[in-house]
ZANU-353667 format. One record per residue: x, y, z of N, C-alpha, C, O in turn. Coordinates in steps of 0.02 Angstrom, whole numbers, plus 50000, padded with zeros to 5 digits. Atoms other than C-alpha are relative to their C-alpha. Layout:
# residues N
XYZXYZXYZXYZ
...
This chain:
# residues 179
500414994050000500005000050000500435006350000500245011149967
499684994550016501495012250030499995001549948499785007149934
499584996950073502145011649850499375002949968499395008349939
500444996950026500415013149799499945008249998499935012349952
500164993650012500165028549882500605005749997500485011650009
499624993050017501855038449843499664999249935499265003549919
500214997450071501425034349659499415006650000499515011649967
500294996850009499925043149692499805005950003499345008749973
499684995349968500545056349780500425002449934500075006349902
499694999550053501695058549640499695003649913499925007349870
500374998450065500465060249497499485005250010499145007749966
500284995150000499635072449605500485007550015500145012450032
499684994150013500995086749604500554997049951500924992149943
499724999250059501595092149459500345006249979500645006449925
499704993249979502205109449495500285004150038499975009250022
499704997249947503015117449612500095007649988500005009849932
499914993449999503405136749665499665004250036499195003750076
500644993849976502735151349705499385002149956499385002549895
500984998850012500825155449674499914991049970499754989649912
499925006750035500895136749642499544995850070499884994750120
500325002249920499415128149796499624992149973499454990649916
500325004750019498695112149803499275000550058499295003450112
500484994949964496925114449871499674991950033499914986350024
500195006049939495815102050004499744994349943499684988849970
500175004750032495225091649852500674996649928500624993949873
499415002250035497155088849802500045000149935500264995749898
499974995250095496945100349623500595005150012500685007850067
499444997749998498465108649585499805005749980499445005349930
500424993250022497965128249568500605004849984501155003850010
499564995750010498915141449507499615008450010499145010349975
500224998349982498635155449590500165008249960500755009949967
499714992050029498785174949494499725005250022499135006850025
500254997349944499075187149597499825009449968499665014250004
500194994650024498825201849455499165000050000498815004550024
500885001850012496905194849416499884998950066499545003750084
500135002649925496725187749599499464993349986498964991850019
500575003850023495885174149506500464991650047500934993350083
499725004250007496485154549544499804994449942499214993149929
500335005450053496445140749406500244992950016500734991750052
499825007949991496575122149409500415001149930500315004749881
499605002150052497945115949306500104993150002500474990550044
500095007550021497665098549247500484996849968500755000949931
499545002850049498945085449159499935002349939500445003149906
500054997850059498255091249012500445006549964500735006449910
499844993250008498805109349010500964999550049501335004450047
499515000749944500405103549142500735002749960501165004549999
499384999750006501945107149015499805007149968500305010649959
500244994450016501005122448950500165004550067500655008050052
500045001049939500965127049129500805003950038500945008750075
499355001249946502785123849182500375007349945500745011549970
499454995850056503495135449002499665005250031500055008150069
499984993549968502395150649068500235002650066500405008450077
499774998649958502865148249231500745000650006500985002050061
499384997750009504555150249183500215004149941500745003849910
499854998350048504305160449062500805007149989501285008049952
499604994350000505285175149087500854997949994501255000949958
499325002350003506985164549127500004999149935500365003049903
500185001050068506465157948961500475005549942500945005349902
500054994750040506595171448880500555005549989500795008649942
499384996050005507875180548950500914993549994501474995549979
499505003350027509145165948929500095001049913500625002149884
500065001350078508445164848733500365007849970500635007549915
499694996450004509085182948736500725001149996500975004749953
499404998149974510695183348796500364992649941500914994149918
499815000450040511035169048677499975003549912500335001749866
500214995750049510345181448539500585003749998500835004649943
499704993549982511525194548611500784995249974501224996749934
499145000950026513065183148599500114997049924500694996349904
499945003250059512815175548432499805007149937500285008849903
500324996950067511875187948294499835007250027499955011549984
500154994250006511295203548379500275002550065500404999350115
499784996949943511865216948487499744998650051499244994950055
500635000749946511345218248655499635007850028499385009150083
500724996749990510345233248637499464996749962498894996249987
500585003850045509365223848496499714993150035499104992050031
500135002349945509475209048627499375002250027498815000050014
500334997449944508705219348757499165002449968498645001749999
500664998950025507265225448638499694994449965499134996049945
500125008250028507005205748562499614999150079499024997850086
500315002649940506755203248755499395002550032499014998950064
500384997149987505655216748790499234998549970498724997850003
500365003750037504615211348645499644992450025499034991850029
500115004650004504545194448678499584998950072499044995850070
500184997749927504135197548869499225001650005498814999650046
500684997149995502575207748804499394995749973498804995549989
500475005350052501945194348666499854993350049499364989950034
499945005149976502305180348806499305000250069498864996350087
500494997149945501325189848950499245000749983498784999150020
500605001450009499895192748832499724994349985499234992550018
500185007149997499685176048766499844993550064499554988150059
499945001849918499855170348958498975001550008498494997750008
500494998349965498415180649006499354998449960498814997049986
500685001050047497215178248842499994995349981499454993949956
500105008350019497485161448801500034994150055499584990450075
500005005149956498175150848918499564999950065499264994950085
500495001149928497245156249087499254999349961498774997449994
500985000350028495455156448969499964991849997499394989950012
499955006950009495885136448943499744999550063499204996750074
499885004549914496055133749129499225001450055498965006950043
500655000149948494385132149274500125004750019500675006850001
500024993749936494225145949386499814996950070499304993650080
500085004549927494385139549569499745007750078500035012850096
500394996149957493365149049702500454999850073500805004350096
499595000449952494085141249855500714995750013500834989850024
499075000549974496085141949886500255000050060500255004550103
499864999949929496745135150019500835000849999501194996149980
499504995749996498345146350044500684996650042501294997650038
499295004149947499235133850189500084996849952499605000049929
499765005350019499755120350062500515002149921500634998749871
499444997550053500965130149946500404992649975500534988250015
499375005749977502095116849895500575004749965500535009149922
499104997850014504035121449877500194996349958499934991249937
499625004450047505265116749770500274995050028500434990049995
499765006449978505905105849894499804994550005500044989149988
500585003150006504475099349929499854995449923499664989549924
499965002450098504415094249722500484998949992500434995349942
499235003550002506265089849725499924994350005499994990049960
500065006249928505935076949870499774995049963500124990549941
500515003750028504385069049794500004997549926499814992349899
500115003450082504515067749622501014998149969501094994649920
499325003850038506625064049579500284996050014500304998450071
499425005450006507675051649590500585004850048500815010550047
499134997749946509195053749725500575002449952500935007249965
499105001350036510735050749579499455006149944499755006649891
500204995350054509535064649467500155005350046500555009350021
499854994049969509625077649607500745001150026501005006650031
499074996749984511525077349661500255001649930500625006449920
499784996750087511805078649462499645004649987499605004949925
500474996850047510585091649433500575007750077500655013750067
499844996149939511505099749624500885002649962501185008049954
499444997450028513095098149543500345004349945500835008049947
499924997250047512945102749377499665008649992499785012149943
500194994149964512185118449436500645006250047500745012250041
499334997749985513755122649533500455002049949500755007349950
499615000750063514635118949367499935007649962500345011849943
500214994850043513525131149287500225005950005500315009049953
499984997849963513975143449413500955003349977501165008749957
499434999050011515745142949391500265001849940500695006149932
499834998250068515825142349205499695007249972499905011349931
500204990850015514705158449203500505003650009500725007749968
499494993349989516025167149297500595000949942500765005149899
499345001050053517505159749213500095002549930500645002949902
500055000850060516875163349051499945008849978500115011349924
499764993849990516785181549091500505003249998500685007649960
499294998950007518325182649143500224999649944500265004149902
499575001050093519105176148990499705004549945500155006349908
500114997050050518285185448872499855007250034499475011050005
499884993549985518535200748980499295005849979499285010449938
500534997550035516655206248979500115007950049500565009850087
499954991549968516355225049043499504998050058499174993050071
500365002849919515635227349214499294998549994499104993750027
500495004849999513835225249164499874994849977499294993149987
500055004950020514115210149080500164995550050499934989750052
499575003549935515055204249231499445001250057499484996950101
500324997949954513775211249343499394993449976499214989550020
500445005750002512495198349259500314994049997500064988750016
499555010150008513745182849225499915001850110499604997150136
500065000749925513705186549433499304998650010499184995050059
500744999649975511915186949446499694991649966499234988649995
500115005950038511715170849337500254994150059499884990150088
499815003849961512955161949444499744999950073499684994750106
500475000449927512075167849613499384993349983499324987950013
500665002650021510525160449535500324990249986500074985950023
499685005949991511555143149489500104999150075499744995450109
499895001749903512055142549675499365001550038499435002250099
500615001049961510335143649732499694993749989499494989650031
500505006250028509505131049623500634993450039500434988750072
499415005949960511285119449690499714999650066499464994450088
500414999449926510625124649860499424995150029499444991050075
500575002750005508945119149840499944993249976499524989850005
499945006250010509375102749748500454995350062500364989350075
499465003949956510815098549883499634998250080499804993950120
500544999049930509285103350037499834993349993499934988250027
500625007050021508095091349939500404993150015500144988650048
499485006649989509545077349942499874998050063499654992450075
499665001549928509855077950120499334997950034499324995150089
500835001749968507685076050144499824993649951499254991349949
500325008050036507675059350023500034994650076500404993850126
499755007749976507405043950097500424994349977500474989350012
């Protein structure tokens, strides 16, 4: 009966984060805190889901390889701006019109990323996902250095690598809470 019920446990979060709740009839809601609306987000809609909720990293990574390959990074910075605005509206007029509207949100059952670490990976996926994260971290800087970027370029290869050493953080927490 255990295994039964992690599986099931398992197939019922599928998301993690912030504005991210699972509510007393264990529906995964996403909660937006511009509309103040909440929606159920179902397997159906779930990888739809995970790209807006990350959209913005998204977006600004797809940039910054823009910036180092083909276009400046003022043209960059206005690709991103763009893309930011087309991504935000399509967010709000398409994807939330798909999704239920949920009345009552129950606000204690946030789940964390750890929380979604824990539960849904594999042990030998999260020390590789802890490490290579570190990796990431380091090669941001390094890679600065060497190509001798100017201080705001250096000011974000820092801000990138903070951000690598968090998500390492957070995968290395989750480790230490497996069974």
């Amino acid at each position: 009966m255990g295994k039964t019920m992690k599986k099931t446990q398992k197939a019922q979060i599928r998301l993690s984060g912030q504005n991210i709740y699972v509510d007393k009839k264990n529906r995964t809601i996403y909660y937006d805190t511009i509309s103040k609306q909440g929606y159920i987000v179902d397997k159906k809609h779930e990888n739809q889901a995970l790209f807006y909720k990350n959209r913005l990293a998204v977006l600004f990574f797809a940039a910054i390889l823009c910036a180092g390959t083909f276009l400046t990074w003022t043209q960059a910075a206005i690709v991103f701006a763009v893309a930011v605005v087309l991504a935000e509206f399509r967010f709000r007029k398409s994807f939330l019109k798909q999704l239920e509207i949920v009345q009552d949100i129950d606000f204690e059952r946030r789940l964390s990323p750890i929380k979604y670490i824990v539960e849904n990976k594999e042990k030998n996926k999260v020390i590789a996902l802890a490490l290579l994260y570190l990796a990431f971290s380091v090669l941001v800087c390094l890679n600065a250095y060497m190509e001798q970027y100017t201080s705001a370029l250096m000011v974000l290869s820092v801000a990138l690598a903070a951000f690598g050493i968090y998500c390492s953080g957070l995968h290395f927490v989750a480790y230490t809470k497996m069974k």
